[in-house]
N, C-alpha and C positions, 0 to 999 in steps of 0.2 A: 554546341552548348558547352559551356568552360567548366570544369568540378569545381563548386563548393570552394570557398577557402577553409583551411586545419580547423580556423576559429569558429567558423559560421555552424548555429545552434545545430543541434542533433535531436530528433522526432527520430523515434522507435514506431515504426506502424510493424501492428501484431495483426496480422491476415494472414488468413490458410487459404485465399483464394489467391495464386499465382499471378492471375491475371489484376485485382483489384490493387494489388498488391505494388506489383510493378507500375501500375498509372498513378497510385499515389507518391512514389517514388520518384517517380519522374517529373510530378509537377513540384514536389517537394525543392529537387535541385535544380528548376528551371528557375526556384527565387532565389536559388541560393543557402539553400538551405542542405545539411546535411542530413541523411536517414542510414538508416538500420532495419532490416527486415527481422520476424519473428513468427514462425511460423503456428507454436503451440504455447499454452502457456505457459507452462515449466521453461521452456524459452524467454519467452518475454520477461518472467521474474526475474531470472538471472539476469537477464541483460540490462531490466532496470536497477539492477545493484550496480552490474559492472561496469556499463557505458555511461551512465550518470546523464541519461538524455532531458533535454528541457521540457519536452512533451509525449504523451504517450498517443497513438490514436490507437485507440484498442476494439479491435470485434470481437462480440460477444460471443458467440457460436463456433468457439475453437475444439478441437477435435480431443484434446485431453483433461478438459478442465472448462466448467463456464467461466467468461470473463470477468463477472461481477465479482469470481475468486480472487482472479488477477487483482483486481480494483481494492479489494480489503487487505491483500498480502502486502503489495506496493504500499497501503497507506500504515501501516504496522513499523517501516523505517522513514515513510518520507513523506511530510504533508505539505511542501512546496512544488513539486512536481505536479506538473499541469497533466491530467489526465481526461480525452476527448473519447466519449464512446460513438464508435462508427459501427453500425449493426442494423440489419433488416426488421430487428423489432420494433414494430412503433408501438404495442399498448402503452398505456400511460404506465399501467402496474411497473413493466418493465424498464420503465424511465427511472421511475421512483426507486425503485432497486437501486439501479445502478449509481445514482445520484446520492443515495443515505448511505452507499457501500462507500462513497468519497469522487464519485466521479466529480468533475468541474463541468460541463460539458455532454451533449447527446445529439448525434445528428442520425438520423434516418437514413438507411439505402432504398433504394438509388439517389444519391449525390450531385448535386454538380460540382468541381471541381472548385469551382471561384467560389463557391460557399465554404468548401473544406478552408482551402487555404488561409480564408478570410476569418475561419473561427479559431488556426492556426496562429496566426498574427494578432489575434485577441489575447489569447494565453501568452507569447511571446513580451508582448507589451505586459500585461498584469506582472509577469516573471522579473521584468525589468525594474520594476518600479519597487518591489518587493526586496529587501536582503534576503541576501541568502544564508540558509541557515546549514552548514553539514551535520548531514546524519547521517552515522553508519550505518552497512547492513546487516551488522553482527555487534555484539557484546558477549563482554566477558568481565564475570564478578565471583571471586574468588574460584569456586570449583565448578560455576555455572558460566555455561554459554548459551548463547541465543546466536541462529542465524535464519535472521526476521526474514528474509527471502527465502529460504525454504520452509519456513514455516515449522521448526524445529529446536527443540531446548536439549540440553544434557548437562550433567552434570557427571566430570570427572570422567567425562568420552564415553556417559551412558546414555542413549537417547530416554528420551523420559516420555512417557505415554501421558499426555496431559489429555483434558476434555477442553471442545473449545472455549466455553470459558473459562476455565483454570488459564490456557494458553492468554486469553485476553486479556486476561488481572494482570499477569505474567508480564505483558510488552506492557501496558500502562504501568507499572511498578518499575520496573527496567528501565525506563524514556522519562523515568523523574526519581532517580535513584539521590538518597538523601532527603527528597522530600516528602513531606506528610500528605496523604491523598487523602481526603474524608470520605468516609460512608458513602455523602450523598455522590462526589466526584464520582466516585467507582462504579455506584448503581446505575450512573447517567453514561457513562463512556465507555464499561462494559455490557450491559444491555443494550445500549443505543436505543433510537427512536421505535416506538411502535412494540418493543419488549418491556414489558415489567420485572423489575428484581423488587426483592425485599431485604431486610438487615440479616434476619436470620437465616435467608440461603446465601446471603452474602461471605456472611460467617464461616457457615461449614463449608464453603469451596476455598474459602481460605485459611482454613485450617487443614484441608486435604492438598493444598497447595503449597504450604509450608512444608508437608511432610517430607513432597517427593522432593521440592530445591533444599531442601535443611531449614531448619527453624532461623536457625543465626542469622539467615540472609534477609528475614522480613518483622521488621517489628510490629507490635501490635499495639498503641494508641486507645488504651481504652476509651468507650466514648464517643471517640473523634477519627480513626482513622489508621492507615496502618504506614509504612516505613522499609523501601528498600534501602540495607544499609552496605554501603562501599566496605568490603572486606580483602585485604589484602592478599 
């Protein structure tokens, strides 16, 4: 069997099962296809910062971390990247999770092989047809950094103890820096589906989120909505 060519796509399969692992692998590059193994998740994060792969296949049941972690950190820098969850869970609960967490994709173990690949070739095709959009996996805005794969802020090389919504306002404010988010934007895209927010706890978590990035870095919109602003 010939390697892959430099060009040909890259799928990150993230399996702590050696053996699942290496068969996915192997049918991977018998299409021609390039892969990437990832054993845990804090692996898999990085590597979907640093490899910049077209598809992820992700198992849920990783030995440091659930998947469905992986699935929301990945989507915090990058919402083009095709993510397929491969995992012994079939409840439905566990679909819906992982699908509202941003998955594209859920296939059941045991697998056949010509299914995986086939639902591989479905995201490859969607990717194609798609521009691509670059997003990094870090920022930086005056004494504030974010690096959205590890899932960590600081400010001035201090890491910053956010709560995870503070952390959520935090990347939606950051990934539309200059522009005005309303109220209702934020209540819908930091809650997400199946959570309720309101204006007034809206409010005070972001006003306790100003505190810890500096006031300077987010305007406030009365009214209407708040404002990260590009500081030099």
């Amino acid at each position: 069997m010939s390697e892959p060519a430099a060009d040909a796509p890259l799928v990150l399969v993230v399996e702590d099962d050696p053996a699942i692992a290496n068969l996915v692998g192997t049918a991977l590059e018998s299409r021609g296809l390039r892969h990437a193994l990832a054993g845990t998740a804090r692996r898999a994060i990085a590597d979907a910062a640093e490899l910049a792969p077209r598809v992820i296949l992700l198992d849920l049941g990783l030995p440091d971390m659930d998947g469905i972690e992986v699935v929301r950190r990945v989507r915090t820098w990058s919402s083009d990247l095709s993510i397929i969850v491969v995992s012994a869970r079939s409840d439905d609960a566990d679909k819906i999770d992982a699908l509202d967490a941003g998955a594209d994709d859920y296939l059941v173990k045991p697998f056949s092989v010509g299914e995986l690949l086939a639902r591989v070739r479905v995201a490859l095709r969607r990717a194609s047809r798609e521009p691509a959009r670059p997003e990094s996996p870090t920022f930086a805005n005056g004494g504030l950094t974010i690096d959205y794969a590890a899932g960590i802020a600081r400010v001035r090389g201090e890491e910053l103890h956010l709560t995870p919504m503070e952390y959520r306002l935090l990347v939606l404010l950051s990934r539309n820096t200059d522009k005005v988010l309303t109220h209702q934007y934020l209540l819908e895209h930091a809650w997400g589906e199946g959570q309720v927010g309101d204006l007034a706890s809206l409010r005070v978590i972001m006003a306790s989120l100003r505190k810890k990035i500096g006031p300077e870095l987010v305007q406030t919109h009365v009214g209407v909505g708040y404002r990260m602003v590009r500081v030099e």
